[in-house]
PyMOL Python script that loads the backbone (N, CA, C, O; Angstrom):
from pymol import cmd

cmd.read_pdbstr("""\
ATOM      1  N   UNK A   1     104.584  97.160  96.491  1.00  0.00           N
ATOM      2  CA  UNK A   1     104.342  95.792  96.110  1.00  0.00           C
ATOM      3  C   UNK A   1     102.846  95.539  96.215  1.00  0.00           C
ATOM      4  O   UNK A   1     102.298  95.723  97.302  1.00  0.00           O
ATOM      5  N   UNK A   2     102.037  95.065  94.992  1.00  0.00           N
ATOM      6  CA  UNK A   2     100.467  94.646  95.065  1.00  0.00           C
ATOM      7  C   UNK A   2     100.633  93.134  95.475  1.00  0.00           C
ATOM      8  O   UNK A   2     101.492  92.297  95.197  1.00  0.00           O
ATOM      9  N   UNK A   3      99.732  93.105  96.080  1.00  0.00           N
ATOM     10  CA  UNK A   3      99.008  91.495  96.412  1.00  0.00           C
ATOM     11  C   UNK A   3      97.608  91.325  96.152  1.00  0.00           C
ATOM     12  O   UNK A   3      96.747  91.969  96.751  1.00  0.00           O
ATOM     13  N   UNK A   4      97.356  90.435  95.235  1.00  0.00           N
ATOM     14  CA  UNK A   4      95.936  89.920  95.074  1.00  0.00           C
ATOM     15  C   UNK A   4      96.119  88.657  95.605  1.00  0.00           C
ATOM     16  O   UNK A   4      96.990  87.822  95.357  1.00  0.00           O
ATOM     17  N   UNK A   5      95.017  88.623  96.504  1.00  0.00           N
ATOM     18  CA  UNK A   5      93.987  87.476  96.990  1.00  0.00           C
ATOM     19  C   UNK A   5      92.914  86.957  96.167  1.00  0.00           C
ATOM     20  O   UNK A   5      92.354  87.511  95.221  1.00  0.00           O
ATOM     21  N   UNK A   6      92.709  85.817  96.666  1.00  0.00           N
ATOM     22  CA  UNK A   6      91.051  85.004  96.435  1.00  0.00           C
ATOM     23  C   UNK A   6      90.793  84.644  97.501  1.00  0.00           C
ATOM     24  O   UNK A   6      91.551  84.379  98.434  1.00  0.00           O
ATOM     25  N   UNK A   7      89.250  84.595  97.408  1.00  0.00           N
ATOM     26  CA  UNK A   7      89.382  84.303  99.206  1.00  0.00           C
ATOM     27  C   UNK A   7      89.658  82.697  99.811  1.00  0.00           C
ATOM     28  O   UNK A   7      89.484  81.525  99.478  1.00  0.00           O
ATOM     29  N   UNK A   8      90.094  83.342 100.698  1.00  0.00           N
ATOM     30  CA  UNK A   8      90.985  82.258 101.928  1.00  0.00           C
ATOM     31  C   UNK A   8      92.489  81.697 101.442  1.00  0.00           C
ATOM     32  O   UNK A   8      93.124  80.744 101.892  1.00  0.00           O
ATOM     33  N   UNK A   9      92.753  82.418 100.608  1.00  0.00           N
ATOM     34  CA  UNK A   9      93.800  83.166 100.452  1.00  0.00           C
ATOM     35  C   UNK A   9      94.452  83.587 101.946  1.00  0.00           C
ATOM     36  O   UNK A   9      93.620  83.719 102.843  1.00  0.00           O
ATOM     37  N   UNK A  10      95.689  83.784 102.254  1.00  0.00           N
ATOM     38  CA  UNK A  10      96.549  84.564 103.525  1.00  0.00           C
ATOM     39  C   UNK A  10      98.208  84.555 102.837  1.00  0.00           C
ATOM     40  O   UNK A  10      98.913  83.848 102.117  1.00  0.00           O
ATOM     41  N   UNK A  11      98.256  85.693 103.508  1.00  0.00           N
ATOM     42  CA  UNK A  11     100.192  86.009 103.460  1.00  0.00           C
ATOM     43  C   UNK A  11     100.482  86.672 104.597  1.00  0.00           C
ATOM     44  O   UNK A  11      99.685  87.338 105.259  1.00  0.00           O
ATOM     45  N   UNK A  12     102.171  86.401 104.932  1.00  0.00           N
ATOM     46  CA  UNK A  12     102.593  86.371 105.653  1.00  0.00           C
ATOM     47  C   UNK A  12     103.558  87.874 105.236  1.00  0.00           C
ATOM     48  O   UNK A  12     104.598  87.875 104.577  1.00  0.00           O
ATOM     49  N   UNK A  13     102.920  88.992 105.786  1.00  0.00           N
ATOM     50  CA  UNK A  13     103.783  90.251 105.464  1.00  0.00           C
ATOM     51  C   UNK A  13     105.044  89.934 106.306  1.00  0.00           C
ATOM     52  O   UNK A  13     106.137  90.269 105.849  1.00  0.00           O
ATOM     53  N   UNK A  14     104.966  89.313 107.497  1.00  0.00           N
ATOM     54  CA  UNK A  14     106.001  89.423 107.867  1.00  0.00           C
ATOM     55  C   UNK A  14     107.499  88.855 107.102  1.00  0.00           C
ATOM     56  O   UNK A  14     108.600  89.401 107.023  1.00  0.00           O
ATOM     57  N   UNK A  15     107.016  87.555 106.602  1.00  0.00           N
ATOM     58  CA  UNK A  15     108.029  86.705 105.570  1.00  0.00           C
ATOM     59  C   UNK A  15     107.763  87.631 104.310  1.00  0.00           C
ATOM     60  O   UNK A  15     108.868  87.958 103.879  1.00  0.00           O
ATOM     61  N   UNK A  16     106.814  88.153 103.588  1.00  0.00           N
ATOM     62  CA  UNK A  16     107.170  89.165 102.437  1.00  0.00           C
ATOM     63  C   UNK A  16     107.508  89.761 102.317  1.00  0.00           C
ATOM     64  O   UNK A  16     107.948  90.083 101.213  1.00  0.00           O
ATOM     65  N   UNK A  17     107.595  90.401 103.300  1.00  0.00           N
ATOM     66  CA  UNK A  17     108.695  91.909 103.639  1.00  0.00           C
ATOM     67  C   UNK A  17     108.843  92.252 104.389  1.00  0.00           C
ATOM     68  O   UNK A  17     108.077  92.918 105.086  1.00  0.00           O
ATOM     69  N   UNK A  18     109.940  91.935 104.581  1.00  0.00           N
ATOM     70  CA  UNK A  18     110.590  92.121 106.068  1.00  0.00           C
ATOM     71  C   UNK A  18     111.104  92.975 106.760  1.00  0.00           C
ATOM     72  O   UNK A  18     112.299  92.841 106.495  1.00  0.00           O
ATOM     73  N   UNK A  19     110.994  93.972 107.656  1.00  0.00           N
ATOM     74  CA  UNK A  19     111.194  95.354 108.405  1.00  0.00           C
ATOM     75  C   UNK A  19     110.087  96.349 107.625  1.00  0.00           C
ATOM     76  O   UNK A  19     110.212  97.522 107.274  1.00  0.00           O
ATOM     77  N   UNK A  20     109.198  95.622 107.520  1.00  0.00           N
ATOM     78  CA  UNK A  20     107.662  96.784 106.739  1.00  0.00           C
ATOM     79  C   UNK A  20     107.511  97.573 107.838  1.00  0.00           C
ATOM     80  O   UNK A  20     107.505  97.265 109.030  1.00  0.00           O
ATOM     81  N   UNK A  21     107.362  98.855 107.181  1.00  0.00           N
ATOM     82  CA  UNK A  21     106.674  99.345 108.600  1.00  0.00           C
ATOM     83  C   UNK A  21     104.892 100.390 108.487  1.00  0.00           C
ATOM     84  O   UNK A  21     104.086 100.891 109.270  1.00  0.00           O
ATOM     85  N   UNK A  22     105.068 100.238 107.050  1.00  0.00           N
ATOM     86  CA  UNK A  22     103.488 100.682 107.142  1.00  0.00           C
ATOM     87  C   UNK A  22     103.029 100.101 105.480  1.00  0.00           C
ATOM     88  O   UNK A  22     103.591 100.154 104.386  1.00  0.00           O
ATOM     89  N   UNK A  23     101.628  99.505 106.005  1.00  0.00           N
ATOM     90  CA  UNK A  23     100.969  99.230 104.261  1.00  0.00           C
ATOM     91  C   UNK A  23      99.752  99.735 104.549  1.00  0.00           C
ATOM     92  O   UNK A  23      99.263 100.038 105.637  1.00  0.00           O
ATOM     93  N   UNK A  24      99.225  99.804 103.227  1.00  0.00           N
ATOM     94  CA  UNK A  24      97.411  99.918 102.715  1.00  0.00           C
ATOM     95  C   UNK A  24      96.832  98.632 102.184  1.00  0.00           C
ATOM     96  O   UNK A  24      97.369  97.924 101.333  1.00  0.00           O
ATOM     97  N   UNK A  25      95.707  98.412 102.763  1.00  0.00           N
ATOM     98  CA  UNK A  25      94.887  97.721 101.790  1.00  0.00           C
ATOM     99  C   UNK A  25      93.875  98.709 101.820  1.00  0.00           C
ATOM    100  O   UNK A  25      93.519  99.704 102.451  1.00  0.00           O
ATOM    101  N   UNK A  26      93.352  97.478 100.167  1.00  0.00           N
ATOM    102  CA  UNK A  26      92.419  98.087  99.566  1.00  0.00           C
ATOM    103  C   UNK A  26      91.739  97.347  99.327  1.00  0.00           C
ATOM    104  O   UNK A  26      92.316  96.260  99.288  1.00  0.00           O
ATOM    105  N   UNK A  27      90.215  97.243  99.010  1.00  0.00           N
ATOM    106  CA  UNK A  27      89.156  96.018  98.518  1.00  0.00           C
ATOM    107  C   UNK A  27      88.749  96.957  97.066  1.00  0.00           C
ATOM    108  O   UNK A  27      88.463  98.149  97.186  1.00  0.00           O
ATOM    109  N   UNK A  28      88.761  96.247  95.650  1.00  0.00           N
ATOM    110  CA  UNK A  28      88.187  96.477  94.615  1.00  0.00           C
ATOM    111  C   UNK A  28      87.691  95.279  94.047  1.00  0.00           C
ATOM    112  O   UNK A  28      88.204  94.193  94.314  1.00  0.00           O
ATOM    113  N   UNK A  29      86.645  95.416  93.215  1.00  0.00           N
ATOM    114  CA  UNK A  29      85.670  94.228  92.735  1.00  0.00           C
ATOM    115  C   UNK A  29      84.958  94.783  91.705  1.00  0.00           C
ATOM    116  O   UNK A  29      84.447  95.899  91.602  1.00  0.00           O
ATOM    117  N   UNK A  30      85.001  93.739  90.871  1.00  0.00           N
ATOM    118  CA  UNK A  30      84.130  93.818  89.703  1.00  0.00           C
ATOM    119  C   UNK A  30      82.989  92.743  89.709  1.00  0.00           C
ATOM    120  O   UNK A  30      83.370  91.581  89.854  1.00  0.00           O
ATOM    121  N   UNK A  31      81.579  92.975  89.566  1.00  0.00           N
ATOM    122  CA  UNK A  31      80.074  92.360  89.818  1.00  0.00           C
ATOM    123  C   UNK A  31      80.876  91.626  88.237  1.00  0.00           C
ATOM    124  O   UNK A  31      81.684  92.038  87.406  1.00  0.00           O
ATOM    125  N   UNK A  32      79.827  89.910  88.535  1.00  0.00           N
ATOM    126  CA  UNK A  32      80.037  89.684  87.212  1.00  0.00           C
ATOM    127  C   UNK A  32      78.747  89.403  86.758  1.00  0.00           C
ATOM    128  O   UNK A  32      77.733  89.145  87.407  1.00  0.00           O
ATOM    129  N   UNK A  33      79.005  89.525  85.025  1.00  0.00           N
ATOM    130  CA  UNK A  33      78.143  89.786  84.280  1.00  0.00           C
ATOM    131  C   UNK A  33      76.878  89.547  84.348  1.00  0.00           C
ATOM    132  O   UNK A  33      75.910  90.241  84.037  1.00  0.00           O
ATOM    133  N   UNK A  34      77.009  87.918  85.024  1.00  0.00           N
ATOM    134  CA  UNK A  34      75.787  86.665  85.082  1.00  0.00           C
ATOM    135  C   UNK A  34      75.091  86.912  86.492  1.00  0.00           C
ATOM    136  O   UNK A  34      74.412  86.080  87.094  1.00  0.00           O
ATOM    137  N   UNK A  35      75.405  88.307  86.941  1.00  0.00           N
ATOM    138  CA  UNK A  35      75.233  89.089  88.569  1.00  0.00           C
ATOM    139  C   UNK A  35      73.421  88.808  88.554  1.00  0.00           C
ATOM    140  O   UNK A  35      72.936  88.852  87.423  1.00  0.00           O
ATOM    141  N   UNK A  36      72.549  88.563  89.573  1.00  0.00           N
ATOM    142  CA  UNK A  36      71.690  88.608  89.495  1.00  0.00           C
ATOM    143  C   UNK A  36      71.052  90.664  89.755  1.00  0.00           C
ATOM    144  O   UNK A  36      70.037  91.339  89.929  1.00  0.00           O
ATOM    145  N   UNK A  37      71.963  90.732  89.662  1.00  0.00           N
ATOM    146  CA  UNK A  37      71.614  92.538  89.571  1.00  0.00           C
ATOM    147  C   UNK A  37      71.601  93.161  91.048  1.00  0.00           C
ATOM    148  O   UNK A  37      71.259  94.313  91.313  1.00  0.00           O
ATOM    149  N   UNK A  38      72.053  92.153  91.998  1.00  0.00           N
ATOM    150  CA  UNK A  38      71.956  92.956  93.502  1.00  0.00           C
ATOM    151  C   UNK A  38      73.411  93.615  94.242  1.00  0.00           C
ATOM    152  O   UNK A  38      74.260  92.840  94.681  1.00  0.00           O
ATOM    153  N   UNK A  39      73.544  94.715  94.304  1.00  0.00           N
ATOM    154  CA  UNK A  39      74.739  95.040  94.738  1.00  0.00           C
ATOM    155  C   UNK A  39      75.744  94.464  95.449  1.00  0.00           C
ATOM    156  O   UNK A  39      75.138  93.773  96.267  1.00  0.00           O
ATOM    157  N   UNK A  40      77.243  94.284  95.694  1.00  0.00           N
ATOM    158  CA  UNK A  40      78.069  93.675  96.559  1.00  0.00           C
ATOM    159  C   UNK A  40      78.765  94.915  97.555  1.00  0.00           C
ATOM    160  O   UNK A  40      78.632  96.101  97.254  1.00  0.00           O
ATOM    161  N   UNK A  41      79.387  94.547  98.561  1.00  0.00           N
ATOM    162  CA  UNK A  41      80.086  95.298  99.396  1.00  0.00           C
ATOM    163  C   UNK A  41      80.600  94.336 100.113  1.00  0.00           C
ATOM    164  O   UNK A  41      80.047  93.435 100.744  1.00  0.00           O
ATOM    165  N   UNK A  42      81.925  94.649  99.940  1.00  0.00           N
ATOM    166  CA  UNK A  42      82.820  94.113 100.483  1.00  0.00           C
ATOM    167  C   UNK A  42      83.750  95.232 101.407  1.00  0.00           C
ATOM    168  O   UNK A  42      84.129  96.356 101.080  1.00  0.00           O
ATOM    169  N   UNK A  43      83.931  94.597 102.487  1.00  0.00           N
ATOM    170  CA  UNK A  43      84.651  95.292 104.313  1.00  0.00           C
ATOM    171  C   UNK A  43      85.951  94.338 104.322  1.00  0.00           C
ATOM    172  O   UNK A  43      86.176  93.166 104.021  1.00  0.00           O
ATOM    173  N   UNK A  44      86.791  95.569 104.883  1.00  0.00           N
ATOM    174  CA  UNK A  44      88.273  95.192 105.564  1.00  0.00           C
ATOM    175  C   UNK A  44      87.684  95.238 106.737  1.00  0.00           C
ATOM    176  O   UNK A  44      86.642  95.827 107.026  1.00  0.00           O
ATOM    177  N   UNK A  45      88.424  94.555 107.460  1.00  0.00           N
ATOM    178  CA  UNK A  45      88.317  94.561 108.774  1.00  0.00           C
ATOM    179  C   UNK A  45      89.636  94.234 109.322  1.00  0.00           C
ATOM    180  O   UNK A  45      90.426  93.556 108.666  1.00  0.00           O
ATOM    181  N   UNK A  46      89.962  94.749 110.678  1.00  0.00           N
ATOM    182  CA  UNK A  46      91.552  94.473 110.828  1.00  0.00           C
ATOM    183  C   UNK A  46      91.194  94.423 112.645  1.00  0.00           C
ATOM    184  O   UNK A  46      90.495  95.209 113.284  1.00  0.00           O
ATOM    185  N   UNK A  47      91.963  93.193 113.145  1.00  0.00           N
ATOM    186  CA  UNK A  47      91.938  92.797 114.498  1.00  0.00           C
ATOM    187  C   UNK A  47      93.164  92.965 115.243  1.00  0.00           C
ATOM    188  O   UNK A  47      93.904  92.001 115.048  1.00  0.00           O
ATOM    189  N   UNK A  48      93.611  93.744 115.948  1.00  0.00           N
ATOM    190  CA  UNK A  48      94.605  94.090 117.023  1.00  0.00           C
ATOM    191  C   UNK A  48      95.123  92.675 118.280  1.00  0.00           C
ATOM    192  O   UNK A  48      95.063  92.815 119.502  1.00  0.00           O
ATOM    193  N   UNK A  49      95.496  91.680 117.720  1.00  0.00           N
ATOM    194  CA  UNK A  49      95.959  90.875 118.756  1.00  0.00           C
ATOM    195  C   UNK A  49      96.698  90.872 120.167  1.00  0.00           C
ATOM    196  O   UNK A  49      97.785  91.432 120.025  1.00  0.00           O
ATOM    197  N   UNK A  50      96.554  90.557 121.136  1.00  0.00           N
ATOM    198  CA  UNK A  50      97.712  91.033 122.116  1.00  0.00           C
ATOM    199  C   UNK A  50      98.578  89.495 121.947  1.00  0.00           C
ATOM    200  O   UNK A  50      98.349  88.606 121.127  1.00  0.00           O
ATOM    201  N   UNK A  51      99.676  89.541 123.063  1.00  0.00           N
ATOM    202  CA  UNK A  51     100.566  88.489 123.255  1.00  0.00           C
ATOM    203  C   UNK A  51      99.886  87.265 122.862  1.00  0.00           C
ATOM    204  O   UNK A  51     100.140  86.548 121.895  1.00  0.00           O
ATOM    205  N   UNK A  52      99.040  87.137 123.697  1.00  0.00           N
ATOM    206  CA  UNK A  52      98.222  86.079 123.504  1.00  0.00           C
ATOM    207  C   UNK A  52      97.225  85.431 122.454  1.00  0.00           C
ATOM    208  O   UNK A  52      96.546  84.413 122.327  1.00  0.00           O
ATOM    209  N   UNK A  53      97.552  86.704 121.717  1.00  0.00           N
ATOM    210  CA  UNK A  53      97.039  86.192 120.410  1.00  0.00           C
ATOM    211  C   UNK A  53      95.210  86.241 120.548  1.00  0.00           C
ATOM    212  O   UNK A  53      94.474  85.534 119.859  1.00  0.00           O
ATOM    213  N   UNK A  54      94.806  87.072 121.418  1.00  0.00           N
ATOM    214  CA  UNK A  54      93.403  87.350 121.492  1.00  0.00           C
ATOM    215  C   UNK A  54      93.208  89.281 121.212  1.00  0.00           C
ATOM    216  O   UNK A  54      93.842  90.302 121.478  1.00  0.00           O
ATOM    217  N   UNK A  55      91.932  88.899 120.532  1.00  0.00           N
ATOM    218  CA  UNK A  55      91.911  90.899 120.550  1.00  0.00           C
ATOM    219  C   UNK A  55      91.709  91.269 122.049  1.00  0.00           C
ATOM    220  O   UNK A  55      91.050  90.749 122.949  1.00  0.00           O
ATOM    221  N   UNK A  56      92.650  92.535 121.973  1.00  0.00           N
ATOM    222  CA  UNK A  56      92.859  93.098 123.258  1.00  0.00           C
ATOM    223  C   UNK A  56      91.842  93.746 123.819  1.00  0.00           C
ATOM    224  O   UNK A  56      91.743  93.890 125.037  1.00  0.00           O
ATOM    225  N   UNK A  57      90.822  94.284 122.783  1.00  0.00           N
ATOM    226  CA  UNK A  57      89.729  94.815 123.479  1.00  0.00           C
ATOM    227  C   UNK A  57      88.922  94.768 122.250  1.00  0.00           C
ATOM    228  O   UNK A  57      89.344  94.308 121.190  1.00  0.00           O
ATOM    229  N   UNK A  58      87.066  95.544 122.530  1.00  0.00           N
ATOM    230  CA  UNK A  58      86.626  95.880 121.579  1.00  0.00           C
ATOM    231  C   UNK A  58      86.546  97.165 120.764  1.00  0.00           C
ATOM    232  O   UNK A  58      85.653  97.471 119.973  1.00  0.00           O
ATOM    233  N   UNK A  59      87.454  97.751 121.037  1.00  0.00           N
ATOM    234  CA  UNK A  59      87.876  99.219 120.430  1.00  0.00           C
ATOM    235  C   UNK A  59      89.266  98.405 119.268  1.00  0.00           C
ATOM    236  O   UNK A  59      89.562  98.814 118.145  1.00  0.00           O
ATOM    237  N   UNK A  60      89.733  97.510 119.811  1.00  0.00           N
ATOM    238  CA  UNK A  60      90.816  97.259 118.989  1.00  0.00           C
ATOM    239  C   UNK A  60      90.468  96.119 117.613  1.00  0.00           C
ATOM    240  O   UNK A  60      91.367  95.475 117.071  1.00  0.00           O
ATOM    241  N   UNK A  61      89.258  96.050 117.273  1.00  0.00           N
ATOM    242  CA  UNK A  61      88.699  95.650 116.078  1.00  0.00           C
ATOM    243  C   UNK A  61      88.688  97.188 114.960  1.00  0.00           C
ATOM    244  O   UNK A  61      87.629  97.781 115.165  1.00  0.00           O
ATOM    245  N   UNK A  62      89.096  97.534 114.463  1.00  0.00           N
ATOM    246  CA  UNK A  62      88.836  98.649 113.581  1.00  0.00           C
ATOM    247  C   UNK A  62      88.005  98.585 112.047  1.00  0.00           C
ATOM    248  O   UNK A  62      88.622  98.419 110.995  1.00  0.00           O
ATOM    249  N   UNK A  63      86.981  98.695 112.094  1.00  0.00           N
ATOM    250  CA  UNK A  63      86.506  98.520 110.736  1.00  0.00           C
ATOM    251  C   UNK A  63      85.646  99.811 110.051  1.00  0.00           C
ATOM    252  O   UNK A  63      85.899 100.948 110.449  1.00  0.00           O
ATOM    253  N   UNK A  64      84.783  99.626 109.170  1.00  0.00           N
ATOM    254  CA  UNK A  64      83.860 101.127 109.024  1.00  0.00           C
ATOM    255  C   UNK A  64      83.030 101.543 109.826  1.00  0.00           C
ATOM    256  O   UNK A  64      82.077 102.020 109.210  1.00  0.00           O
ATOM    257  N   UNK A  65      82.863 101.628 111.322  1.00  0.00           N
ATOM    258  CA  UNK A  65      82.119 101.700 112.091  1.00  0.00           C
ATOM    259  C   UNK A  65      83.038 101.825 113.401  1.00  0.00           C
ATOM    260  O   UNK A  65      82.498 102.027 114.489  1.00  0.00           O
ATOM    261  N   UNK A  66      84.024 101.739 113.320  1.00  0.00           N
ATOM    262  CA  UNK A  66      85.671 102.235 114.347  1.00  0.00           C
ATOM    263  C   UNK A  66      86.831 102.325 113.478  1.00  0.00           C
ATOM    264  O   UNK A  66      87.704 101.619 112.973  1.00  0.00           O
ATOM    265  N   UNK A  67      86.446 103.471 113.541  1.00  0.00           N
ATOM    266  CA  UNK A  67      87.585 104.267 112.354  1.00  0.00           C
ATOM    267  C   UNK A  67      89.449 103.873 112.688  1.00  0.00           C
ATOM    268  O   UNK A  67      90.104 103.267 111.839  1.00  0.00           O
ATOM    269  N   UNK A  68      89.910 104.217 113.683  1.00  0.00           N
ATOM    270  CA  UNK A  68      90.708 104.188 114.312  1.00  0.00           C
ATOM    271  C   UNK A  68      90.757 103.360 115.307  1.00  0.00           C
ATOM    272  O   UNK A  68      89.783 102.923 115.920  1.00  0.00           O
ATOM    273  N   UNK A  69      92.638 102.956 115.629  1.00  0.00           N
ATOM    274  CA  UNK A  69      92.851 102.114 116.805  1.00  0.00           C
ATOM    275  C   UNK A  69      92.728 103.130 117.994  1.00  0.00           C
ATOM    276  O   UNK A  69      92.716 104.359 117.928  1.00  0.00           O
ATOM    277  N   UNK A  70      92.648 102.408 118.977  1.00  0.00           N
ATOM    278  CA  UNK A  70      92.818 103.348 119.741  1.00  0.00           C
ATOM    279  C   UNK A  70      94.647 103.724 120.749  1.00  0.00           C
ATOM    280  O   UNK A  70      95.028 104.384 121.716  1.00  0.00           O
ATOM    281  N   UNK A  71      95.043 103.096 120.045  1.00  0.00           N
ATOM    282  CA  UNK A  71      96.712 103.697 120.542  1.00  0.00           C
ATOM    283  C   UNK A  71      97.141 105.021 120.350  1.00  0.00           C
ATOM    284  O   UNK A  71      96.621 105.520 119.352  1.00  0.00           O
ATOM    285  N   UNK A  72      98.176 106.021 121.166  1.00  0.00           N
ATOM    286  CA  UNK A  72      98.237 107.186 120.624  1.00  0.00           C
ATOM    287  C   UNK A  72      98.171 107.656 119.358  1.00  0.00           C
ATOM    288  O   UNK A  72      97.491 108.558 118.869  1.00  0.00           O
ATOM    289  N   UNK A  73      99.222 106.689 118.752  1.00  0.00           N
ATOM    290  CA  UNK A  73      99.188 106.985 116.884  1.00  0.00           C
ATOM    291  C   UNK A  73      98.392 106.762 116.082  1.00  0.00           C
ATOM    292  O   UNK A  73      98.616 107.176 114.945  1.00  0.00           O
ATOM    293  N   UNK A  74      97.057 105.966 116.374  1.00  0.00           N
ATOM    294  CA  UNK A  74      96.364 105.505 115.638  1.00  0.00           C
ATOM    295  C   UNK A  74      96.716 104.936 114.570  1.00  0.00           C
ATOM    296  O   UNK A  74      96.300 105.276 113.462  1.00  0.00           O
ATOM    297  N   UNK A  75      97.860 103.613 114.864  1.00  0.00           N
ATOM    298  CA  UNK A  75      98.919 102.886 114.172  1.00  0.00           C
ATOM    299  C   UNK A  75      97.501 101.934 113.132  1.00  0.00           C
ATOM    300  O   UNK A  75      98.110 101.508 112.150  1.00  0.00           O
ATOM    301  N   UNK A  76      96.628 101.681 113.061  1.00  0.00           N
ATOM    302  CA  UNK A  76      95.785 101.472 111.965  1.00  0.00           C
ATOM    303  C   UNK A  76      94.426 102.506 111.917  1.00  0.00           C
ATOM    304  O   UNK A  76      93.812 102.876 112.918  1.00  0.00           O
ATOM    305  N   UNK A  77      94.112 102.875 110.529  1.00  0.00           N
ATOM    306  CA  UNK A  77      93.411 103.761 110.389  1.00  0.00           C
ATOM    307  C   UNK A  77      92.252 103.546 109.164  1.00  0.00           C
ATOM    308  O   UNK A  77      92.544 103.652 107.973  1.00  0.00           O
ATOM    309  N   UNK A  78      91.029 103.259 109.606  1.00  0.00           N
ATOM    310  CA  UNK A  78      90.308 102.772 108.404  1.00  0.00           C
ATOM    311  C   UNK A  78      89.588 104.204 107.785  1.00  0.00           C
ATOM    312  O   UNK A  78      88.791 105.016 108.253  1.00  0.00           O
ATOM    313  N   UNK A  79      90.340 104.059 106.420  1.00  0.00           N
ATOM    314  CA  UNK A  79      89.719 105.563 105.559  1.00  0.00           C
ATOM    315  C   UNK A  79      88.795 105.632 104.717  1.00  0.00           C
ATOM    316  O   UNK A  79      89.051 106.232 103.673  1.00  0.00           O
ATOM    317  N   UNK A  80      87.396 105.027 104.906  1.00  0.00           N
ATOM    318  CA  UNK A  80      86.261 105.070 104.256  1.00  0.00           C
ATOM    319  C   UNK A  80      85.860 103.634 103.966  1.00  0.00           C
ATOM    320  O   UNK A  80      86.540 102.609 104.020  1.00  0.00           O
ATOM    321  N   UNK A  81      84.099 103.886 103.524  1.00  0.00           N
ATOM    322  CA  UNK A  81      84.083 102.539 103.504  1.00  0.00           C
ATOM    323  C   UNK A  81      83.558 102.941 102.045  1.00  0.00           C
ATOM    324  O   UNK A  81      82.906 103.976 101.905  1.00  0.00           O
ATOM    325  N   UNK A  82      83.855 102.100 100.952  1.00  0.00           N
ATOM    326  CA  UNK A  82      83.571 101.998  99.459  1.00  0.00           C
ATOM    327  C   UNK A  82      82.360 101.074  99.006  1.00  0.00           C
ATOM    328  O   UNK A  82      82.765  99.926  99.190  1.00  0.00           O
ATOM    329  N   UNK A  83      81.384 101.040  98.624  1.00  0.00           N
ATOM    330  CA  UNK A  83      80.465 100.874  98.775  1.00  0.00           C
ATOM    331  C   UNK A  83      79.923  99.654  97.455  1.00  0.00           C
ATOM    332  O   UNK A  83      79.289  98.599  97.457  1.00  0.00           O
ATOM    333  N   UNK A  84      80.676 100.628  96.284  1.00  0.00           N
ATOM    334  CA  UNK A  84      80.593 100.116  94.848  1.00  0.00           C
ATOM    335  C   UNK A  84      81.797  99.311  94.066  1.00  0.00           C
ATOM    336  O   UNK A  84      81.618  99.014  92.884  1.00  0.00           O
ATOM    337  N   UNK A  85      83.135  98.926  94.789  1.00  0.00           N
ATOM    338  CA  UNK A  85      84.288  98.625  94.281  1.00  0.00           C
ATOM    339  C   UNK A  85      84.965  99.679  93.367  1.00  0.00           C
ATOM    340  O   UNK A  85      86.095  99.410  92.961  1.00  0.00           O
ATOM    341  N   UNK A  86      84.461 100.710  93.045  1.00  0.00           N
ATOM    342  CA  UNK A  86      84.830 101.802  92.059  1.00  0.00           C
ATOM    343  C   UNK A  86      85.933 102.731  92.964  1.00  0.00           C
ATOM    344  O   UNK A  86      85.588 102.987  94.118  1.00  0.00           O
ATOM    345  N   UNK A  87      87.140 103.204  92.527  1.00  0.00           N
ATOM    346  CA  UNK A  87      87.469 104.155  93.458  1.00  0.00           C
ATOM    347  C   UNK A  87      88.565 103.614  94.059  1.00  0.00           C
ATOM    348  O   UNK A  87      89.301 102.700  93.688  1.00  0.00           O
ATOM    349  N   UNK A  88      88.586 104.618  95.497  1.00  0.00           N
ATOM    350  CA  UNK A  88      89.276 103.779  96.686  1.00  0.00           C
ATOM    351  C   UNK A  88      88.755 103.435  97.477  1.00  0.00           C
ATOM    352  O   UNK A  88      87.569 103.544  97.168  1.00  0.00           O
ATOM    353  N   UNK A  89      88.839 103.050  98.394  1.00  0.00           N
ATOM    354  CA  UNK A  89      88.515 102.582  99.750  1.00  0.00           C
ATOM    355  C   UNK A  89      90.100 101.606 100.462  1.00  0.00           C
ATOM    356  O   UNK A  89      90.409 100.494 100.034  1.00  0.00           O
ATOM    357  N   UNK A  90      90.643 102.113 101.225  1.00  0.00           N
ATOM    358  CA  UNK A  90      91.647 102.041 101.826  1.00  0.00           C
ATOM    359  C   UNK A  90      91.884 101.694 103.581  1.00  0.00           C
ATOM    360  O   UNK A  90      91.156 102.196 104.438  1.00  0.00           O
ATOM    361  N   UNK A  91      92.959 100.811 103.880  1.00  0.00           N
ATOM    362  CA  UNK A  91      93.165 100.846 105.629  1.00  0.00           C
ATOM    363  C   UNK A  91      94.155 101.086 105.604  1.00  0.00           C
ATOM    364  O   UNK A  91      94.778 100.478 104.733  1.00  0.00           O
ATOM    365  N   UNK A  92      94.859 101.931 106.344  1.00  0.00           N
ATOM    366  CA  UNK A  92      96.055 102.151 107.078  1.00  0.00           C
ATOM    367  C   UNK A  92      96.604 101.366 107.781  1.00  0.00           C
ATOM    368  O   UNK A  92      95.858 100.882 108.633  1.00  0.00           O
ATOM    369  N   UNK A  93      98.043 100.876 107.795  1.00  0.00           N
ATOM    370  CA  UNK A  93      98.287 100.054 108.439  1.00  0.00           C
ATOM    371  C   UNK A  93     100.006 100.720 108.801  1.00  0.00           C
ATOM    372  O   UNK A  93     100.786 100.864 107.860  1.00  0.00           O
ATOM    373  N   UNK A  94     100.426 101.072 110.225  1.00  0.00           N
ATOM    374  CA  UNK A  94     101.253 101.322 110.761  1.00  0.00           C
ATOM    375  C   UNK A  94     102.115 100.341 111.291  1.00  0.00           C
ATOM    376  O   UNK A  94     103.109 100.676 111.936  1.00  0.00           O
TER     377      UNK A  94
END
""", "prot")
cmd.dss("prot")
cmd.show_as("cartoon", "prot")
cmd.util.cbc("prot")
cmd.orient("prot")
């Protein structure tokens, strides 16, 4: 199942699909035309909440610069960072 956003945009995987047990995102973008000619880059970033609804630590932010969670499984896994929107650029999500 694809989902496109705009931003501030949110969904609720849990109400979209229900017993998920692993997705990907992806960030792709197209510069537009009227671009003043300076590159974009756009970052996933993914935050590990505990009970309380606060990140549990700072290892448990995972982005292009902390590849991995740090739980045994490395239940989220960020697989490159994409630079140009061309391509992939992908997160793991367990």
């Amino acid at each position: 199942m694809g989902i496109s956003l705009s931003k501030g945009q949110r969904i609720s995987l849990e109400k979209a699909s229900p017993g998920l047990k692993a997705a990907f995102v992806g960030l792709g973008w197209d510069v537009k035309k009227v671009d003043t000619g300076n590159d974009y880059d756009l970052d996933v970033s993914v935050f590990l909440l505990g009970e309380n609804e606060k990140l549990i630590s700072d290892n448990h932010l995972v982005f292009y610069n902390n590849l991995k969670s740090p739980d045994p499984d490395h239940s989220v896994e960020h697989m490159g960072d994409n630079l140009t929107g061309e391509g992939k650029g992908m997160t793991k999500l367990f």
